[in-house]
KEKOLLO-349025 format. One line per field, with one value per residue: residue number from 1; residue in three letters; z, x, y of N, C-alpha, C in turn. Coordinates in steps of 0.1 Angstrom, whole numbers, m for minus. Layout:
N
i <- (NUM ...)
aa <- (ala ...)
nz <- (Z ...)
nx <- (X ...)
ny <- (Y ...)
caz <- (Z ...)
cax <- (X ...)
cay <- (Y ...)
cz <- (Z ...)
cx <- (X ...)
cy <- (Y ...)
***
This chain:
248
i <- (1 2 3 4 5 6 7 8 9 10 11 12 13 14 15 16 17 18 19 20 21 22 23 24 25 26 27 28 29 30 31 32 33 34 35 36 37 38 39 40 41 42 43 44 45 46 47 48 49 50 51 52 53 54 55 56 57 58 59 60 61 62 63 64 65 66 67 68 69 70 71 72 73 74 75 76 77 78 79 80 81 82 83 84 85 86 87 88 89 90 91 92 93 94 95 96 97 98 99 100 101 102 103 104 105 106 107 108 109 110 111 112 113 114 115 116 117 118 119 120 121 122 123 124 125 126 127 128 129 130 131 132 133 134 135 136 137 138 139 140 141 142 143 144 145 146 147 148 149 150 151 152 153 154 155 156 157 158 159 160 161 162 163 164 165 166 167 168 169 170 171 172 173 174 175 176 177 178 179 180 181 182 183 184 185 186 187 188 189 190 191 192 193 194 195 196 197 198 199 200 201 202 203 204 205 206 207 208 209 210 211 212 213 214 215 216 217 218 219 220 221 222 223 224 225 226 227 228 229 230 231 232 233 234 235 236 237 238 239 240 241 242 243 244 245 246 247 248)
aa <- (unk unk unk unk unk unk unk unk unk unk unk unk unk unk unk unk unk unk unk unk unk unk unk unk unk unk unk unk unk unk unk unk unk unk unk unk unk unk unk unk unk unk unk unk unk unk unk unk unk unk unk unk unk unk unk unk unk unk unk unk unk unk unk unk unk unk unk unk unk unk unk unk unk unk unk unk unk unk unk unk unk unk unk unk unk unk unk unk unk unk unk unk unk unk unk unk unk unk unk unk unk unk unk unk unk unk unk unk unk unk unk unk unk unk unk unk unk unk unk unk unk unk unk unk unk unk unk unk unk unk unk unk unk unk unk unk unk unk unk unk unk unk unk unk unk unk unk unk unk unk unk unk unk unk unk unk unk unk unk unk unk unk unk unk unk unk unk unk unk unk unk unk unk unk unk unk unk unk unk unk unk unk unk unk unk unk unk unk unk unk unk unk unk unk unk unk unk unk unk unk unk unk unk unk unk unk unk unk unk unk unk unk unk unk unk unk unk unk unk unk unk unk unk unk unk unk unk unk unk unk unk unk unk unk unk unk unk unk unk unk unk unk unk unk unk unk unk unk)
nz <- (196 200 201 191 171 153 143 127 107 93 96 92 59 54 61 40 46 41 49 37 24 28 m2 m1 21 47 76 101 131 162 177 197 233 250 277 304 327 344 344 321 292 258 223 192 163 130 102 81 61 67 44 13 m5 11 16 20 13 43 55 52 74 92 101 123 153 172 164 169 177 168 160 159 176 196 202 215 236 256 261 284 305 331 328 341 344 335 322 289 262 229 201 170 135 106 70 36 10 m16 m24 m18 5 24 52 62 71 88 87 100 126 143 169 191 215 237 271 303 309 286 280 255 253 243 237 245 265 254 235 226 244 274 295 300 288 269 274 281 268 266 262 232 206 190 169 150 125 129 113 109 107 128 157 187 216 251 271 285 284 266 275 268 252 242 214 198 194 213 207 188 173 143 126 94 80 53 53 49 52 40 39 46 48 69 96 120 150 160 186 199 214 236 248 257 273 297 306 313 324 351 359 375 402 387 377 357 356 342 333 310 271 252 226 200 178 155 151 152 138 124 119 110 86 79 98 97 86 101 128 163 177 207 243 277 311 337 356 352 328 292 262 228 195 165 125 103 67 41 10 m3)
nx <- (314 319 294 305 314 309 287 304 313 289 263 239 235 236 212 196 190 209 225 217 230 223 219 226 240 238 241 262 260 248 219 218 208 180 181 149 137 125 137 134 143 150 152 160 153 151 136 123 98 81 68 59 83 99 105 118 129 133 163 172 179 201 184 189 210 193 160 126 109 86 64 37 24 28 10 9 8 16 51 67 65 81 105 124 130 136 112 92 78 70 66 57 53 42 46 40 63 52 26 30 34 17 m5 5 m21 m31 m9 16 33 58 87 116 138 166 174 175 202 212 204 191 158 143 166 200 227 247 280 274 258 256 237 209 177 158 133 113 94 100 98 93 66 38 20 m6 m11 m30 m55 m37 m17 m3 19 16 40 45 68 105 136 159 189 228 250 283 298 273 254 227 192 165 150 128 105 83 53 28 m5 m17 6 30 67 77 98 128 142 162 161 177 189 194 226 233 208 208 231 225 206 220 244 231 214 216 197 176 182 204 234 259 271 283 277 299 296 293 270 279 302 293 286 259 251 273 273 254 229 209 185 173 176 158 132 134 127 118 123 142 125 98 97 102 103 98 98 91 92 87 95 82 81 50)
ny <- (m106 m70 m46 m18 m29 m42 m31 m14 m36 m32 m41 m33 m34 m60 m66 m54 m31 m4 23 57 83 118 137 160 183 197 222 206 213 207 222 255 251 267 282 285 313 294 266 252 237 243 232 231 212 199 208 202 185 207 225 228 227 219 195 163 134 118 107 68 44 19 m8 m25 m36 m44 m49 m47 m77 m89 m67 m61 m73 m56 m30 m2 31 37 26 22 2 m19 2 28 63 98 110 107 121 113 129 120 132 116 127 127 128 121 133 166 171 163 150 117 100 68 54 30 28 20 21 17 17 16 17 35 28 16 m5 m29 m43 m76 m87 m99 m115 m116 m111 m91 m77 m78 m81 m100 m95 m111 m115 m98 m71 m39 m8 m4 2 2 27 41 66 95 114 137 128 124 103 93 87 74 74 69 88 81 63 59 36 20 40 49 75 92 73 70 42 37 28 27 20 10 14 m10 m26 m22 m17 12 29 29 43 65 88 115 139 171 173 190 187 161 160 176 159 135 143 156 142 124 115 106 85 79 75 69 95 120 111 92 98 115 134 139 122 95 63 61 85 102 111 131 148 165 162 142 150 159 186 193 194 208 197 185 178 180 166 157 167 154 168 155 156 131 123 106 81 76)
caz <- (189 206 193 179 159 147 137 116 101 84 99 81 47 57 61 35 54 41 54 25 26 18 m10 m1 35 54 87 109 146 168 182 208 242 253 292 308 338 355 343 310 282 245 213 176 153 115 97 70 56 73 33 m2 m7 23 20 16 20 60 50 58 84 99 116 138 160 180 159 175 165 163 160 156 195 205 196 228 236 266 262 295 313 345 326 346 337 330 314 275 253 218 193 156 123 90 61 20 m3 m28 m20 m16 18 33 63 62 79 88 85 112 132 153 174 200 216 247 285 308 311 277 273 247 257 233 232 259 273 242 239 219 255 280 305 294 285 260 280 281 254 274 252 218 207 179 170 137 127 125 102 110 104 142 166 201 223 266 273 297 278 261 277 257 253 233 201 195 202 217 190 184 159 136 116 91 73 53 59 44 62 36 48 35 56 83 104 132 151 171 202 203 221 250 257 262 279 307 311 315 338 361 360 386 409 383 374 348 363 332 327 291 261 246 205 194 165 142 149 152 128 118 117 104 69 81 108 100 87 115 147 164 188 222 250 289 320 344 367 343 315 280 250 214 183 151 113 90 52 36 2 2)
cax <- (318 314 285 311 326 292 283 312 310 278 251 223 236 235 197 190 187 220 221 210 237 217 225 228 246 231 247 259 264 237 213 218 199 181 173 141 139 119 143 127 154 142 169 149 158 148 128 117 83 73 60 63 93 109 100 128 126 144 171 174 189 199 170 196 212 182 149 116 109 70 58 22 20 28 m1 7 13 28 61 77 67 91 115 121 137 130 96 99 68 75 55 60 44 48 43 40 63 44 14 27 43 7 2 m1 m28 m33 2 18 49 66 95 124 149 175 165 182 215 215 204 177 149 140 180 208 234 255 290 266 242 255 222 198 163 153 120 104 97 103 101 89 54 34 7 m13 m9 m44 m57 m28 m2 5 16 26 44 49 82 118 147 171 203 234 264 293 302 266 248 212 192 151 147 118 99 71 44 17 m18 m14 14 44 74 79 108 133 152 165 161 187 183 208 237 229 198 211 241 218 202 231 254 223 196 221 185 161 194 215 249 271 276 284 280 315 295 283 261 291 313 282 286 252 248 285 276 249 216 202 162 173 173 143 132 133 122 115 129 142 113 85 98 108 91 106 86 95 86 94 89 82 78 41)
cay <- (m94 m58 m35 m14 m35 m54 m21 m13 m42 m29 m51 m29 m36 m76 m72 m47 m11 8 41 64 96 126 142 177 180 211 224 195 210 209 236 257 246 279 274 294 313 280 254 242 239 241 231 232 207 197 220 188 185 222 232 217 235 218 185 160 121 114 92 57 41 8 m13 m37 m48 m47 m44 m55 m92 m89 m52 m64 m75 m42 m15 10 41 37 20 21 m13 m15 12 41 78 111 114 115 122 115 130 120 134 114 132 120 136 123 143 178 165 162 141 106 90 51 43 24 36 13 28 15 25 15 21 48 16 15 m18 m32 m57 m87 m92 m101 m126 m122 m100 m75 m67 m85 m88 m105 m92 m117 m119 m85 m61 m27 1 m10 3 5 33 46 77 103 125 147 123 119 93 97 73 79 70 77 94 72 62 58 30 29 40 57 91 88 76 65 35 44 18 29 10 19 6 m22 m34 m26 m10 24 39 23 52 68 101 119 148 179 169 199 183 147 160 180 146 125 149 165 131 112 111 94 69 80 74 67 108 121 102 91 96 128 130 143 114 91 55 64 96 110 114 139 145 176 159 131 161 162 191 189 206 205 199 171 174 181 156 161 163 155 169 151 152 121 121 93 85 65)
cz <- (196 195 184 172 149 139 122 107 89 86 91 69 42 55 52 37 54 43 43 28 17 10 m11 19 39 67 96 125 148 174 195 218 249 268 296 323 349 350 332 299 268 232 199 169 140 112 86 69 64 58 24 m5 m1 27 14 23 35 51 57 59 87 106 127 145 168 176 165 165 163 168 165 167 201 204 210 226 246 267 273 298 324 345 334 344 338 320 302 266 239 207 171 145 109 78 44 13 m15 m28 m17 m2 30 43 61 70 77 87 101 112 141 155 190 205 236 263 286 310 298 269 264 251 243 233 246 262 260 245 236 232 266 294 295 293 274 264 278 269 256 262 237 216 190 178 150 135 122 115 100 111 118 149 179 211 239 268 284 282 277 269 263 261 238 220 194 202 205 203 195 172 156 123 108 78 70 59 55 45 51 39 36 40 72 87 113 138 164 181 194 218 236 256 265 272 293 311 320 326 348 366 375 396 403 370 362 352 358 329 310 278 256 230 205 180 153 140 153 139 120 110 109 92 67 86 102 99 94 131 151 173 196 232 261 303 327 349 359 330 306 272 237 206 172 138 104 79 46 21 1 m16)
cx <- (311 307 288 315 319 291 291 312 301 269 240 224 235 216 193 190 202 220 228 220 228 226 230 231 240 246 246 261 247 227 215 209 193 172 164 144 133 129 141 142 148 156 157 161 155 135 117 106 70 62 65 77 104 108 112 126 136 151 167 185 192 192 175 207 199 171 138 115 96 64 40 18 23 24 m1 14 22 39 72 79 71 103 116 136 133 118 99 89 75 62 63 51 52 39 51 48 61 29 18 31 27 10 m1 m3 m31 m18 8 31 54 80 100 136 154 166 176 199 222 217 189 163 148 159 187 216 239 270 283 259 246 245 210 183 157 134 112 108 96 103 104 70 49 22 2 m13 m27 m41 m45 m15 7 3 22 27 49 63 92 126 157 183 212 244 270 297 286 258 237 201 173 151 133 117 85 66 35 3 m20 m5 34 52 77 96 118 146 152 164 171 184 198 212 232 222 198 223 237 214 213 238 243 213 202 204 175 172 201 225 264 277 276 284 291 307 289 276 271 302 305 286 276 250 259 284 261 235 208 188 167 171 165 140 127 131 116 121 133 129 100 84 104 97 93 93 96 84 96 85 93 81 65 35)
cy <- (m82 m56 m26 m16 m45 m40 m14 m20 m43 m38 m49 m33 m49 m79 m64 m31 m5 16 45 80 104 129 152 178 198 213 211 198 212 219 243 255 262 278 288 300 302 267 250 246 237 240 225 223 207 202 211 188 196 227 222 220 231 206 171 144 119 102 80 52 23 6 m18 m26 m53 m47 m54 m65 m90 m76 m54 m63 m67 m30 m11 15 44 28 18 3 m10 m5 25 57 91 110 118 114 126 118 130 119 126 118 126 131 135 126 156 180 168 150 130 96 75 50 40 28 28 20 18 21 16 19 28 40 16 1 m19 m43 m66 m97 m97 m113 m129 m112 m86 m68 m78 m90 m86 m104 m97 m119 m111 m80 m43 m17 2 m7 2 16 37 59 86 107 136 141 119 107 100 86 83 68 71 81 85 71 60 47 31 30 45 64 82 85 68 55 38 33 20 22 15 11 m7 m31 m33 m17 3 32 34 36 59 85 105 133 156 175 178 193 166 147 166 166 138 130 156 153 120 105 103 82 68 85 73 83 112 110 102 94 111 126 130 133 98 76 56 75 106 117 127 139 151 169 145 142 165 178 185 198 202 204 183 166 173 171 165 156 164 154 166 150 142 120 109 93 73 68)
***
């Protein structure tokens, strides 16, 4: 069974993780990319747990097709391994909306995502992924978040295959190990489309993504507290700032 057609299916709803349609749909296009005179490109995303006022649970998402099988064995920050890409520092804040959307420290953040091919590690040598990386766990980490609610993971920049936009899985636990929040984070389109048609040198060769966020299986029914900012350059990297609300 192809990916896309696993997907439609509703795989998440098989394991529990239905994606959660907000309730209140905001603006769904993406931000404009605003490029500098040195090259750097910057695109603002979701505004979400900025004040009490503004603090709104991140929906949930599907954890599969590909969810790390043992999170535990993977406490690092650097998640490359042998992956290589465009330089992608991910910085993510989770914050309690039941606290006043303060931050919430000690919880555990596990996060995955695709290589620059657009394949997964842990999986492979089925119709879903056809080469096989059942062996390595390439871009899969785990970290704790501080006093300030942050984690940060060293990374490359997502590739894409078919039938979804560029996307970050996002797994959060509190300290105690129960799951509070399973979902995904998405990039404006500009900034993944710069990558994709300009990165040919650090090996993204597929060109444009065929999904945008708006026509997205996941994402269709609406991104806005899913869109992270972004911001940077080919040569100097990229650097996605995200806030996820939880309810802890």
């Amino acid at each position: 069974m192809e990916r896309k057609e696993f997907l439609k299916r509703g795989f998440g709803s098989l394991l529990g993780f239905a994606a959660i349609a907000p309730l209140a749909q905001a603006c769904k296009t993406d931000t404009d990319v605003t490029p500098s005179s040195t090259g750097t490109s910057t695109s603002t995303g979701s505004t979400n747990g900025s004040s009490t006022g503004n603090c709104s649970v991140t929906p949930s998402e599907t954890e599969g097709p590909f969810p790390t099988k043992t999170p535990g064995n993977l406490v690092r920050k650097d998640i490359r391994d042998d992956r290589t890409g465009v330089a992608f520092t991910i910085n993510i804040t989770i914050k309690n909306a039941n606290s006043s959307c303060a931050a919430l420290s000690g919880a555990l953040v596990d996060i995955w995502h695709c290589d620059k091919d657009g394949y997964y590690s842990e999986y492979g040598g089925t119709s879903m992924q056809s080469v096989n990386y059942t062996s390595v766990d390439f871009l899969r980490g785990r970290q704790t978040t501080d006093s300030n609610g942050l984690v940060s993971f060293t990374s490359i920049f997502p590739g894409w295959y078919a039938s979804r936009a560029p996307h970050i899985h996002v797994h959060i636990y509190n300290a105690s190990g129960k799951s509070l929040l399973v979902t995904q984070i998405t990039f404006p389109y500009d900034i993944s489309n710069l990558v994709y048609t300009t990165g040919q040198s650090y090996g993204y060769t597929k060109g444009s993504q065929d999904t945008k966020n708006e026509t997205d299986n996941v994402f269709s029914d609406g991104f806005t507290n899913e869109l992270a900012t972004v911001s940077g350059s080919l040569s100097a990297g990229f650097t996605l700032t995200h806030t996820i609300v939880v309810s802890a």
